[in-house]
N, C-alpha and C positions, 0 to 999 in steps of 0.2 A: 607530039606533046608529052612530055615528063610526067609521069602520075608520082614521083617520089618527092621528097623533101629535100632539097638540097640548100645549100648557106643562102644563098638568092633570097629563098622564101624565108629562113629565120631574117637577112639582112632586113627584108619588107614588116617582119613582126616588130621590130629593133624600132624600125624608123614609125609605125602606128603609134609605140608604146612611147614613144618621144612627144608624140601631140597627144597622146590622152594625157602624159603627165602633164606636158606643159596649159592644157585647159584647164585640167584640175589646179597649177598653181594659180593662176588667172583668173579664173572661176570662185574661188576662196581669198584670195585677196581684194577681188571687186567686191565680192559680198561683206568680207570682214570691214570696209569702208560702210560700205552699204547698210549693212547690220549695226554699226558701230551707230550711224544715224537713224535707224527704225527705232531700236531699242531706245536711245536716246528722245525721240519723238512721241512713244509708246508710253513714256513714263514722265512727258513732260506738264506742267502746268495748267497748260492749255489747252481744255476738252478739244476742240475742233483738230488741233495739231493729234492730239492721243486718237480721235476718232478717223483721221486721216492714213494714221500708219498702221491701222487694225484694220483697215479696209486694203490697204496695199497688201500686208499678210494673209489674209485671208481666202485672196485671190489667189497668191501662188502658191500657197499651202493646200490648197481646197482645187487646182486643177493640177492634170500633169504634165510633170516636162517636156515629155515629146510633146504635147500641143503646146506646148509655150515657147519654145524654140520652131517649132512650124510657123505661128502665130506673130515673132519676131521677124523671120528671114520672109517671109512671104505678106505678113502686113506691110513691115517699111516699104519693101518693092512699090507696092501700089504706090505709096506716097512721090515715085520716080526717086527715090532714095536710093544710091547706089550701095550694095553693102555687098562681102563675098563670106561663104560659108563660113569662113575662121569669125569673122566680127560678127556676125547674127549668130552662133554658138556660147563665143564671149560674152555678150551682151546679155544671152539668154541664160547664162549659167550663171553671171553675177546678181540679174533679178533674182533670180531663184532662191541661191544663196545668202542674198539679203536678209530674205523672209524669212528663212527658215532661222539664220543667226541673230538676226533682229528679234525673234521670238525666245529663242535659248538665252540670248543676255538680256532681255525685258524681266524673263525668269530668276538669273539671278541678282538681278538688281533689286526686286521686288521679292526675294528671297531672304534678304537681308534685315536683323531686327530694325524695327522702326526708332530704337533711341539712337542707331548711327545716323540718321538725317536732322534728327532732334536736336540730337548734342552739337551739332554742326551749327544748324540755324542758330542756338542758346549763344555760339560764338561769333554770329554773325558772320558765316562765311555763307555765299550767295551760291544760287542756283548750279551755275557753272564749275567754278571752281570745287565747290562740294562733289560735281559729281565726277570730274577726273579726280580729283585727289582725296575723296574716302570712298564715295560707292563703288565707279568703274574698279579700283584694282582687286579689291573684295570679289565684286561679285562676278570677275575674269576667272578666279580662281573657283569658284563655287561651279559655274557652268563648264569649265575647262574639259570635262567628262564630255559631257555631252558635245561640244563642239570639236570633239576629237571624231566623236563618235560620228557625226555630220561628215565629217573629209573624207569617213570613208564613201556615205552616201551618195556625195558628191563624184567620185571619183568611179565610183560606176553609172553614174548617170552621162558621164560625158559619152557611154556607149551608143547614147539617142543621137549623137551627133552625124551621124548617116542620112538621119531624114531631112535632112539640108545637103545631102552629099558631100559631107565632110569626111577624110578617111582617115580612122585612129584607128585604135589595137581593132575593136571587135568587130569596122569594116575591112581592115584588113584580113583578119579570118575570113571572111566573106570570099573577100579574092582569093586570096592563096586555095581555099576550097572549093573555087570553081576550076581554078588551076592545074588541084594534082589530083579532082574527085577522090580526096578523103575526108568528106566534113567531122567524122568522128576522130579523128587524128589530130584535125589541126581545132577544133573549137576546144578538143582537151588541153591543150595546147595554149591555146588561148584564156579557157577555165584559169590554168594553172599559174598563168603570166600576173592574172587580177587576182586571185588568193594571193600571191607571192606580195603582192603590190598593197590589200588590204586586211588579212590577216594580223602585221604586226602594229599597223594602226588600232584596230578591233582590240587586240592584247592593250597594248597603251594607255586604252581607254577605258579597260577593266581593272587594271592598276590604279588609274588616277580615281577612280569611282571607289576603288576601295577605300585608299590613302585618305580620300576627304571624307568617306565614314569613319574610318579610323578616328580623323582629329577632330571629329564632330562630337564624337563618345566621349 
């Protein structure tokens, strides 16, 4: 057996870093749906509906991922639900996600002076429509920081995705380091792969946090 690094092994990093991104976009697009209707629920009308989507929050906010993707892939099971690692990972990454962006645009929406829902109502435009065409694009841009700031969160958390035996970047380190017994070799390696991946998001999102102090001044 090889104890060195050879293309094989970077080939196996290559193909990880393929499903960790692609979770991560799948993961952030179920939630930005998902968020798009918390937040929207969080800030609606209807105490029962507001106290519904504070309770869905709460719970995935207040436990942690790896038990909530345990909790997905081996709850359904029971149910004789057939599911495979890739769909109980998705599944569990867009809950997650939900809550966490359903709380960040709750924030901005509810960030926003109160004479833009005022002036709205004054002109009689209804619940709905007020809120895609004056709140939603407002307060997209007010939380934009932070939900930058989220994808990176995100994007390391699909690391948990092993304890359903799923294999992306950081179980692939796993193997390859059982492989060539160099776990400090290849986990820096691996370190290096996730900086490279969230780093310029982290920057991005120190930018956009300035820019909107900036125009806030």
């Amino acid at each position: 057996m090889s104890t060195t690094l050879t293309w094989s092994h970077f080939a196996l990093f290559m193909q990880g870093l393929q499903w960790t991104l692609l979770l991560t976009i799948i993961g952030f697009a179920g939630g930005a749906i998902g968020g798009l209707l918390v937040a929207l629920a969080r800030t609606a009308p209807q105490a029962i509906i507001r106290r519904a989507a504070w309770a869905f929050i709460e719970i995935f906010r207040g436990t942690p991922l790896l038990m909530q993707l345990f909790v997905v892939y081996y709850g359904i099971a029971l149910l004789d639900i057939p599911l495979n690692p890739w769909a109980a990972v998705a599944v569990g990454l867009t809950f997650h996600a939900s809550a966490f962006l359903g709380e960040i645009w709750r924030g901005g929406i509810e960030s926003l002076p109160g004479g833009q829902t005022e002036a709205a109502k004054a002109l009689g435009i209804h619940w709905w429509p007020r809120m895609t065409s004056v709140i939603l694009p407002q307060a997209f841009k007010v939380a934009l920081p932070a939900t930058v700031g989220f994808s990176v969160q995100l994007l390391k958390g699909t690391s948990l995705a092993a304890i359903v035996g799923f294999t992306e970047l950081a179980r692939t380190g796993t193997i390859v380091a059982n492989l060539t017994y160099k776990p400090l070799l290849v986990y820096t390696i691996v370190g290096g792969i996730y900086f490279l991946l969230c780093w310029p998001l982290s920057v991005c999102g120190r930018r956009l946090e300035k820019r909107l102090a900036g125009s806030v001044r």
